[in-house]
C-alpha positions as CSV (number, residue, x, y, z in Angstrom):
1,X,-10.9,-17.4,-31.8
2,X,-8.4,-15.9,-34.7
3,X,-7.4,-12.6,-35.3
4,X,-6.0,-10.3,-38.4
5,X,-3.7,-7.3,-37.5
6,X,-3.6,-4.4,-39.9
7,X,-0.4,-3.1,-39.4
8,X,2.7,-1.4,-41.0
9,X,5.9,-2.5,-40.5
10,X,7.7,0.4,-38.8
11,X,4.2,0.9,-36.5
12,X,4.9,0.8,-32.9
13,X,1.8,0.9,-31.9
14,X,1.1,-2.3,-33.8
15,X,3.9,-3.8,-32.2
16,X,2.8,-3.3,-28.9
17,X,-0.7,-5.2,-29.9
18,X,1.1,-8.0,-31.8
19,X,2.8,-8.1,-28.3
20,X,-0.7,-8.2,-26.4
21,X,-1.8,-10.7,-28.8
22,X,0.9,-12.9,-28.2
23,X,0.6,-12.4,-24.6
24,X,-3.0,-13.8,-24.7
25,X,-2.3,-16.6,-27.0
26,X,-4.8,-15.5,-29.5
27,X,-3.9,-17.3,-33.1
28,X,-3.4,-14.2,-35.6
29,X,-2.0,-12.8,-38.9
30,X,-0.4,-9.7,-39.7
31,X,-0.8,-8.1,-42.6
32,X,1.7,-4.9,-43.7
33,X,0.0,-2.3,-45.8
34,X,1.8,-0.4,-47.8
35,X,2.7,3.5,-46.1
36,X,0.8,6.0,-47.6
37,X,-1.8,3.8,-49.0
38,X,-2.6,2.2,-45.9
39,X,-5.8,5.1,-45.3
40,X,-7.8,4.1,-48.0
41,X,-6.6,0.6,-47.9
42,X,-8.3,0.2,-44.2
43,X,-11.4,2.2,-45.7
44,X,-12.0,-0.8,-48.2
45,X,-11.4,-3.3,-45.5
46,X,-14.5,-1.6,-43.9
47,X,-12.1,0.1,-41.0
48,X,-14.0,3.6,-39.8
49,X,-10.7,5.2,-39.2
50,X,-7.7,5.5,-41.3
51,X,-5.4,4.5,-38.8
52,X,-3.0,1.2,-37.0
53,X,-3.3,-1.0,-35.7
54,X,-6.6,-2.1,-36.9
55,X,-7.3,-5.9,-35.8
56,X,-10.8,-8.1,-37.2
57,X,-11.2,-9.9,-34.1
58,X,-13.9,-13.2,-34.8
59,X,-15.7,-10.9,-37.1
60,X,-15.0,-7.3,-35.1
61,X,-13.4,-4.9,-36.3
62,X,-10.9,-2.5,-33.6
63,X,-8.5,0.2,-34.0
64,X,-6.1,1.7,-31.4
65,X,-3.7,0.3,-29.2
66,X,-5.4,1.6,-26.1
67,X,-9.2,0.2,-27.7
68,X,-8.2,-2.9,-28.9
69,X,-6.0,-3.5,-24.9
70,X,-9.5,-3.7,-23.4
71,X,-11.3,-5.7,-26.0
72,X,-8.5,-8.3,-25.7
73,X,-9.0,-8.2,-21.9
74,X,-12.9,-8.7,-22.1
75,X,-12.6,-11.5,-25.0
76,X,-9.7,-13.6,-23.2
77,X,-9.5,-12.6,-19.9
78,X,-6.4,-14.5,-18.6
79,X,-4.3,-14.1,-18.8
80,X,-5.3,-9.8,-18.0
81,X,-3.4,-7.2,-19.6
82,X,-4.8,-5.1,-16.6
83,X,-4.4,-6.0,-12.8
84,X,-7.7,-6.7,-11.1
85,X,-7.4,-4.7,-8.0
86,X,-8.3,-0.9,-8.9
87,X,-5.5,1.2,-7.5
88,X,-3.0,-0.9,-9.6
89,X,-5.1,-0.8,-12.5
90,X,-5.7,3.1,-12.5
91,X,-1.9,3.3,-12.5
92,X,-1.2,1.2,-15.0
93,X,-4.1,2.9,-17.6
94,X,-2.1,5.8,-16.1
95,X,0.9,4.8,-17.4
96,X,-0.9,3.3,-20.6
97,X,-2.3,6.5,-21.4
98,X,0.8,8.5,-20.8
99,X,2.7,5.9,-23.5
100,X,0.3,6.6,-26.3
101,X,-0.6,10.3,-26.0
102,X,2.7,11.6,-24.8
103,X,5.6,8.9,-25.5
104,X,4.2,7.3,-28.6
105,X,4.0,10.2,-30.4
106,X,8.0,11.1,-29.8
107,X,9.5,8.1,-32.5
108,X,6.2,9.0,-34.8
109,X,7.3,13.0,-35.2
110,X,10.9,12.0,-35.7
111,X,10.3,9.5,-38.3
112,X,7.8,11.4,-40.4
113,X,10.3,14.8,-39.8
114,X,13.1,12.6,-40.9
115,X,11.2,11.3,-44.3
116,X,9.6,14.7,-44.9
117,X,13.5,16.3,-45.3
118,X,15.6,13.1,-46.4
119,X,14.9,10.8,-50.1
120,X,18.1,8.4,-48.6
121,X,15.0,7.7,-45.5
122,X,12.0,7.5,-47.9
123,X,14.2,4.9,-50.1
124,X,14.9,3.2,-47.0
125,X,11.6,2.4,-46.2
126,X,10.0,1.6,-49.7
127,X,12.7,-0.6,-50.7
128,X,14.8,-1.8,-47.8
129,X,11.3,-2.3,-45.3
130,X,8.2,-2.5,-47.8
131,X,9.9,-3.4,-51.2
132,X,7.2,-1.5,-52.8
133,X,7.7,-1.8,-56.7
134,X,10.4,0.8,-58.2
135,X,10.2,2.3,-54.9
136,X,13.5,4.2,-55.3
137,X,11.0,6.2,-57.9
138,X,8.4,6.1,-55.9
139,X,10.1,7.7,-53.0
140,X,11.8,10.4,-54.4
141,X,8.8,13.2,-54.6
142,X,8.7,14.3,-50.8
143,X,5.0,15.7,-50.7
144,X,3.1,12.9,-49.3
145,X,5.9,12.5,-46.7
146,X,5.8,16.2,-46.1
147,X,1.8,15.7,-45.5
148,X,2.4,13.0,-42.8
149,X,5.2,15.0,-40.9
150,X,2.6,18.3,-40.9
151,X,0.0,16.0,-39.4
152,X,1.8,14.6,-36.7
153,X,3.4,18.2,-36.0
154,X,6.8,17.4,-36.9
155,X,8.3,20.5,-37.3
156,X,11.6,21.8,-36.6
157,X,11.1,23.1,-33.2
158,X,8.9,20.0,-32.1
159,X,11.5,18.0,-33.3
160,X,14.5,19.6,-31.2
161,X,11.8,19.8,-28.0
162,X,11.1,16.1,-28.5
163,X,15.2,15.8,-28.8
164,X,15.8,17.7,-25.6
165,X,13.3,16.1,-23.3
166,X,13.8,12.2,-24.4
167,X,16.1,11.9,-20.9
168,X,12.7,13.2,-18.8
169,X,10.7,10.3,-21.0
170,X,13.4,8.0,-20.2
171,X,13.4,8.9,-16.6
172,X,9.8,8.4,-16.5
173,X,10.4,4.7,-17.7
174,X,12.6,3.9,-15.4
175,X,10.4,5.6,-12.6
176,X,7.7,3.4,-13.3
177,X,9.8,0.3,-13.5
178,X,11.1,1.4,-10.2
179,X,7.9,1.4,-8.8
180,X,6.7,-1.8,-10.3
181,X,4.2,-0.4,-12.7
182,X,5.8,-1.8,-15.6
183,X,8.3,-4.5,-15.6
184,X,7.0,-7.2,-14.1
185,X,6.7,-10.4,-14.4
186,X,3.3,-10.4,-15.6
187,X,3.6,-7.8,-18.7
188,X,0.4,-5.7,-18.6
189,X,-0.8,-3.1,-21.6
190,X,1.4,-0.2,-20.4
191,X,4.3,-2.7,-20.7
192,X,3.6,-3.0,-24.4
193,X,2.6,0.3,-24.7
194,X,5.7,1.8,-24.0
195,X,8.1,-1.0,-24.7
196,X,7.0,-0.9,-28.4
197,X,8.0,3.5,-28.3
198,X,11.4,2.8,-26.8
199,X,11.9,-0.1,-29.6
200,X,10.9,2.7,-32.4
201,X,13.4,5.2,-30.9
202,X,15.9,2.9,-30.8
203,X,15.6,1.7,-34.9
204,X,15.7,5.9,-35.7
205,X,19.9,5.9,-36.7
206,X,20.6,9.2,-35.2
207,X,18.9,8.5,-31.9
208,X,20.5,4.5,-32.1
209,X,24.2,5.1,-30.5
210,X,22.8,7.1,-27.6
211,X,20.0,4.6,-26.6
212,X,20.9,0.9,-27.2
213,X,22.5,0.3,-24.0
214,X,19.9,2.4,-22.1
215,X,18.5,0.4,-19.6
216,X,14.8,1.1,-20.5
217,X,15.7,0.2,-24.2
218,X,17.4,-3.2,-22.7
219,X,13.9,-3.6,-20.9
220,X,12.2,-3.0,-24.0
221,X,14.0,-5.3,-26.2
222,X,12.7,-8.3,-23.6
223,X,9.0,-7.8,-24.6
224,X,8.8,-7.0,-28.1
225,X,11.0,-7.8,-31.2
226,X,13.6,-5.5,-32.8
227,X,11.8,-3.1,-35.3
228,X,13.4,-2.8,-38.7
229,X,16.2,-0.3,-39.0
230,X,18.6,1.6,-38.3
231,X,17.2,3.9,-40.3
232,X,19.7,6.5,-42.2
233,X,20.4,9.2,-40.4
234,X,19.2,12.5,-40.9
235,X,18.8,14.8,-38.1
236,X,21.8,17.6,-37.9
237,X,24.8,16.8,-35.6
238,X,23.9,20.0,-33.6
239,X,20.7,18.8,-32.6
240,X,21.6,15.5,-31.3
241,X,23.6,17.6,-28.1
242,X,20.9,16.4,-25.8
243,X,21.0,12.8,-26.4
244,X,25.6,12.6,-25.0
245,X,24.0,12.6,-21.4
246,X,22.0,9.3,-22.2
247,X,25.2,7.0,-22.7
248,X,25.8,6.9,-19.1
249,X,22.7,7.1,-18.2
């Protein structure tokens, strides 16, 4: 069995499969496309959605952290990403769900906000992460950047909610930790699942000072690699009020 990982290199998402992949022992490659151009690069790679992570698993082609969890799980059963006696499987799809439709998306609107309204971020990631060619050029029009920040929602007003609820999300971590959920000794898929978010919130320079010694980030850092970054910051002092509480949290 071998596997290719379509990925880009600030994905969380991808991270947390690259994690799951490890996890199963599965022999793989990763391959970073290049942001932007990653949609019609998958396309041509005969991906249906325009999306990562997108793996080519023996010949099958997945996308979606939560898709791709349970294909892993079916292909190479042990070790499981999901526990085999029901109640502590519904809660940790519970938990697995509640890291990619509410959690994941915090890190993704705060990037793409902070690259829609800063060139210093855009240069950051097509010459510091990518080294795209001329890419201090390349970066400095802000409409594709402002495309990808309107698609995720990344306004200013989701931006400051995300900002003044990241101590609830970070409670909820350490709730399910608490409750052995996640953090184990076994990692499952809601391990990965919201292991690779914190990791992503913790690369963004702004939210960085506030969350590195967080506990749950701590947690985090055990599972998965460090993302690239800090990124520059770029968020206004005045809206980073929120985030004082977490440094003794």
């Amino acid at each position: 069995m071998d596997a290719t990982l379509y990925s880009l290199s600030l994905s969380h998402p991808s991270a947390a499969v690259r994690g799951m992949l490890r996890r199963k022992g599965i022999p793989h490659r990763v391959v970073q496309l290049v942001p932007g151009f990653h949609p019609v690069a998958l396309r041509g790679l005969g991906f249906r959605g325009t999306t990562v992570p997108a793996v080519v698993l023996d010949g099958r082609r997945t996308q979606g952290s939560r898709v791709i969890s349970r294909e892993l799980d079916a292909i190479r059963p042990e070790p499981p990403l999901f526990p085999r006696e029901p109640q502590a499987r519904r809660r940790v799809e519970e938990a697995e769900r509640w890291g990619e439709q509410v959690l994941q998306n915090v890190p993704r609107r705060l990037f793409r906000f902070m690259a829609a309204r800063d060139y210093e971020v855009r240069r950051w990631l097509a010459v510091d992460v990518t080294g795209v060619p001329l890419g201090g050029v390349v970066a400095r029009p802000s409409l594709q950047a402002r495309l990808f920040a309107r698609a995720a929602g990344a306004d200013e007003a989701a931006v400051r909610a995300d900002l003044a609820t990241l101590g609830d999300h970070l409670a909820e971590v350490e709730r399910l930790r608490a409750e052995g959920v996640i953090g184990g000794d076994e990692p499952n898929a809601a391990d990965f699942q919201i292991a690779s978010s914190l990791l992503s919130l913790a690369k963004l320079g702004d939210l960085a000072p506030h969350l590195r010694d967080h506990p749950a980030v701590r947690w985090a850092g055990t599972l998965l690699p460090a993302l690239p970054g800090p990124t520059p910051r770029a968020l206004p002092a005045e809206w980073l009020g929120p985030l004082a509480a977490l440094r003794t949290a």
